[in-house]
C-alpha positions as CSV (number, residue, x, y, z in Angstrom):
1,X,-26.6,39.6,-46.8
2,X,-30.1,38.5,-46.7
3,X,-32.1,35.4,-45.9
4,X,-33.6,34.6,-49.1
5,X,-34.8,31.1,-48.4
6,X,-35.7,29.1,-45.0
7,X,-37.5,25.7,-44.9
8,X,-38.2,23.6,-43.0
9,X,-39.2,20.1,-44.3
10,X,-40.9,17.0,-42.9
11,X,-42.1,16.4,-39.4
12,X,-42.2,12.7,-38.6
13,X,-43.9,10.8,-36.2
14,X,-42.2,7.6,-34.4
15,X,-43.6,4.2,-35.9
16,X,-43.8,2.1,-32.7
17,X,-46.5,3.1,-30.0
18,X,-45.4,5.9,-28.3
19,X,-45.4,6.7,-24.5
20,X,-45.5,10.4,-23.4
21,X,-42.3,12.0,-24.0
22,X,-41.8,9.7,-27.2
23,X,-40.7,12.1,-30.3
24,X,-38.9,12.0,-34.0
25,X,-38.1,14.9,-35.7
26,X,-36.6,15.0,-39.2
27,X,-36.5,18.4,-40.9
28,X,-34.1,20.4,-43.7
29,X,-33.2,24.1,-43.1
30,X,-31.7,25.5,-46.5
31,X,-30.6,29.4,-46.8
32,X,-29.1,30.9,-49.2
33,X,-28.2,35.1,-49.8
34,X,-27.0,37.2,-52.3
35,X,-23.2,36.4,-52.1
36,X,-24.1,32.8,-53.8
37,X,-24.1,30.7,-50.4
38,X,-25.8,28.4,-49.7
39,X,-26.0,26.2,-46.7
40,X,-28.4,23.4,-46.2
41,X,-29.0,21.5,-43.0
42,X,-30.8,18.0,-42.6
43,X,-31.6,17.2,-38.8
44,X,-32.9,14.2,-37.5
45,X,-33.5,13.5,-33.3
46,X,-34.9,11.5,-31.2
47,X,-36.3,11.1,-27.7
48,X,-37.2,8.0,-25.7
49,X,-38.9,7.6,-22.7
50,X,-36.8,4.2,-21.9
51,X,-37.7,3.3,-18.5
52,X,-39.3,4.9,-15.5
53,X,-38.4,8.9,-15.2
54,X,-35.2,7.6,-17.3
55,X,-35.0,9.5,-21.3
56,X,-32.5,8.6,-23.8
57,X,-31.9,11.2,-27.0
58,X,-29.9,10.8,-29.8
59,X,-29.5,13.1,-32.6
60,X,-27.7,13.9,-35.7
61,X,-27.3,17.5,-37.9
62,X,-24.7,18.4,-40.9
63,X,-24.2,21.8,-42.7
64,X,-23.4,21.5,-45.8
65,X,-21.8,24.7,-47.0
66,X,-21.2,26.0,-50.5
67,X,-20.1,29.2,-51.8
68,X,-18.8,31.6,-54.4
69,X,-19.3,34.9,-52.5
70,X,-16.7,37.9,-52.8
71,X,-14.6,36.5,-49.7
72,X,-13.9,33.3,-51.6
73,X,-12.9,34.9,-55.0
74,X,-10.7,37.6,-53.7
75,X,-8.9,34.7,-52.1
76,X,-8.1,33.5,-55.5
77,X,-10.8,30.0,-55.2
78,X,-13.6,30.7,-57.7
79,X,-15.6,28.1,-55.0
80,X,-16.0,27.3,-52.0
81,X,-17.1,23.9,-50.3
82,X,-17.0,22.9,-46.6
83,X,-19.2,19.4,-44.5
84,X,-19.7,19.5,-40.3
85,X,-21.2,16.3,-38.7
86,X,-22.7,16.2,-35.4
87,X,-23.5,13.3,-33.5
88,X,-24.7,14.1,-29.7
89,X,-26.4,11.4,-27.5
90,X,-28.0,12.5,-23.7
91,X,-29.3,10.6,-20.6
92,X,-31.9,12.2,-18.4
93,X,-32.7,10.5,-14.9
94,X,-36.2,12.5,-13.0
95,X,-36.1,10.7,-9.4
96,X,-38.5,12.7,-7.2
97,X,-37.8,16.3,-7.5
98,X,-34.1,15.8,-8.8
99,X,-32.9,15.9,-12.1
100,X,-30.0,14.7,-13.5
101,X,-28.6,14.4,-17.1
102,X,-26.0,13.8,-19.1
103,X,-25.2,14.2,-22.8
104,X,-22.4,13.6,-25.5
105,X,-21.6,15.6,-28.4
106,X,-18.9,14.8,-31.1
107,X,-18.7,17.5,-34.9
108,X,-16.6,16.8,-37.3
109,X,-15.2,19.0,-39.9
110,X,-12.4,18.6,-42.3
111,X,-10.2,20.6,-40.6
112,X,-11.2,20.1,-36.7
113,X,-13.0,17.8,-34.2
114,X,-14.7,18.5,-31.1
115,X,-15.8,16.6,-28.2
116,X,-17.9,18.3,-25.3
117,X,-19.3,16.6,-22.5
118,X,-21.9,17.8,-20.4
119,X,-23.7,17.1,-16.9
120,X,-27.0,18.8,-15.5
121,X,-28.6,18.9,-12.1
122,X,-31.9,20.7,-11.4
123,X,-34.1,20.6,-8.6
124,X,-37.6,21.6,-8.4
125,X,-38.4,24.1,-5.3
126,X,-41.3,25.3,-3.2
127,X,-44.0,22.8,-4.5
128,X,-42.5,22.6,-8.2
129,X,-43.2,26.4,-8.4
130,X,-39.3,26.8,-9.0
131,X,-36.5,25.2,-10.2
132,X,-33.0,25.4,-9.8
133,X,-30.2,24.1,-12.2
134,X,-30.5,23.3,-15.5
């Protein structure tokens, strides 16, 4: 299979004044190959610095799937159509040379969910020429 087609559309700024770390995001990502599938994948994030050394982030990404490649018609369906949605929401808090974070992600797809949960410590080392953790 090859990629015939990758784009990525529309990098948006944030509205309100920003501070730092502020960001928005929106883009598209659309491929498509020779086997007649095509997959197209709208992503929109966002990062907040929300108080001192404290970031929120939120973002949100789906694939939409369709296909009528050789797999799906030797399975006896002349097409093929399939959704996932992802929601995921994070926490960082700096305080000195400490990190620590948090984040939430829940995908959805019509025949499964997931949830994942995940924490993050890192500290910086020998005059924040190193850093351990994540």
């Amino acid at each position: 299979m090859q990629l015939k087609l990758a784009i990525a559309l529309a990098v948006v700024g944030l509205a309100a004044p920003a501070r730092a770390d502020d960001s928005f995001v929106a883009k598209t990502q659309i491929y498509t190959d020779s086997d007649h599938t095509t997959v197209v994948s709208p992503l929109a994030a966002l990062s907040r610095d929300a108080w001192k050394g404290g970031t929120l982030s939120a973002s949100y990404v789906a694939d939409v799937v369709s296909s009528a490649s050789i797999d799906v018609v030797s399975n006896a369906t002349s097409h093929m159509n399939d959704f996932r949605s992802e929601i995921t929401a994070g926490l960082v808090q700096k305080v000195r040379n400490t990190t620590l974070s948090g984040s939430y992600v829940y995908s959805v797809e019509n025949d499964y969910q997931s949830h994942n949960a995940e924490l993050g410590f890192a500290q910086d080392l020998f005059e924040k020429n190193s850093k351990i953790g994540r």
